[in-house]
C-alpha positions in Angstrom: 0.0 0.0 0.0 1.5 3.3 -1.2 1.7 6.0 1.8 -0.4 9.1 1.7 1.2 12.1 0.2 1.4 14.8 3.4 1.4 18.8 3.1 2.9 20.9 5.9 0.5 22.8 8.3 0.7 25.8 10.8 -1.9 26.1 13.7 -2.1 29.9 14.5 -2.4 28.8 18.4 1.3 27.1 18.7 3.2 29.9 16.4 6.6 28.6 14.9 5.6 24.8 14.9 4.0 22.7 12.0 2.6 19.4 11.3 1.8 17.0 8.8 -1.1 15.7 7.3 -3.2 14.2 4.5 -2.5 16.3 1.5 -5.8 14.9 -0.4 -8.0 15.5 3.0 -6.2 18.6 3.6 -7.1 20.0 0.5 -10.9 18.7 0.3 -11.5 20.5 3.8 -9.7 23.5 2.1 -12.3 23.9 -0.5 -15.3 23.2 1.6 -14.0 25.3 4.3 -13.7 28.4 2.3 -16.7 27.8 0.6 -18.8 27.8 3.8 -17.4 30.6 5.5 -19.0 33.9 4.8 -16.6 37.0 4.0 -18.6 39.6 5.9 -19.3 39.5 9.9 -20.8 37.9 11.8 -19.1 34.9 10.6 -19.6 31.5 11.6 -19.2 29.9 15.6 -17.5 26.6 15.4 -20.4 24.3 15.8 -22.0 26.5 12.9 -18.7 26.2 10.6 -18.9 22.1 11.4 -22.7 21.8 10.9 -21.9 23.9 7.4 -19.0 21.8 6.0 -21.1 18.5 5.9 -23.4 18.3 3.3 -20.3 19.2 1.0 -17.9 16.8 2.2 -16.5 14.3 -0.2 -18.3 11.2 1.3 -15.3 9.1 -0.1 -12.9 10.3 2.1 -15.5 11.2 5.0 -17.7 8.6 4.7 -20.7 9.8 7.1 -18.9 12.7 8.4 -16.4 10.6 10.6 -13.5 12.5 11.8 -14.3 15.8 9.8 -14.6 18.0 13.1 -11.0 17.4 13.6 -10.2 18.2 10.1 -12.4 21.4 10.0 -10.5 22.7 13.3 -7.2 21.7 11.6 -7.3 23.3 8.6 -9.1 26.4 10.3 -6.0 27.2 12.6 -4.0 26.6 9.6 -6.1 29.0 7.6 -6.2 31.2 10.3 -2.1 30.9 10.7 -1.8 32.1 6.8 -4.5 34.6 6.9 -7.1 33.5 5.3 -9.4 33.2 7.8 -10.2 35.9 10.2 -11.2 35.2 14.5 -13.7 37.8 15.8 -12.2 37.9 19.1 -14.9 40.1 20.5 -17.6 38.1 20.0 -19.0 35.4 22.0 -18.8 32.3 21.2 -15.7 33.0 18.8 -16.6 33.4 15.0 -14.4 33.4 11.6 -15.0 34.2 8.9 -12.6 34.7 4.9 -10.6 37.7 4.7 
């Protein structure tokens, strides 16, 4: 079985360290993620950006929605550590939204 080509991620909370991941999952949550999220405010809270993801998840590699909360906060920090994605720190709960 061939190994899973990875792609290099930030997370905006532990500045200066990366990680690696699924590049084709990584990617997919990418799309979806910035498709979702709204460029104006008020944004989206977490539960509304994972709620908003699912119907346009690639059931192939989230079959259900298995394990696509973790891959919605994942690529969130990461967006949020390259600036495309903005946190409303004022508000309450927290909401993002694109730049």
């Amino acid at each position: 079985m061939a190994k899973a080509e990875t792609i290099e991620i930030q997370n905006i909370n532990v500045p200066g360290r990366s990680s690696r991941v699924n590049a084709e999952k990584y990617h997919a949550m990418c799309a979806v993620l910035l498709k979702v999220l709204p460029k104006r405010d008020p944004g989206l809270t977490q539960k509304e950006m994972c709620e908003a993801v699912l119907p346009h998840l690639p059931q192939a590699l989230w079959p259900n929605g298995e394990k696509s909360m973790w891959w919605v906060k994942t690529v969130q920090l990461d967006l949020e550590a390259k600036g495309l994605v903005i946190r409303d720190r004022s508000a309450k709960p927290l909401r993002w939204r694109r730049k």
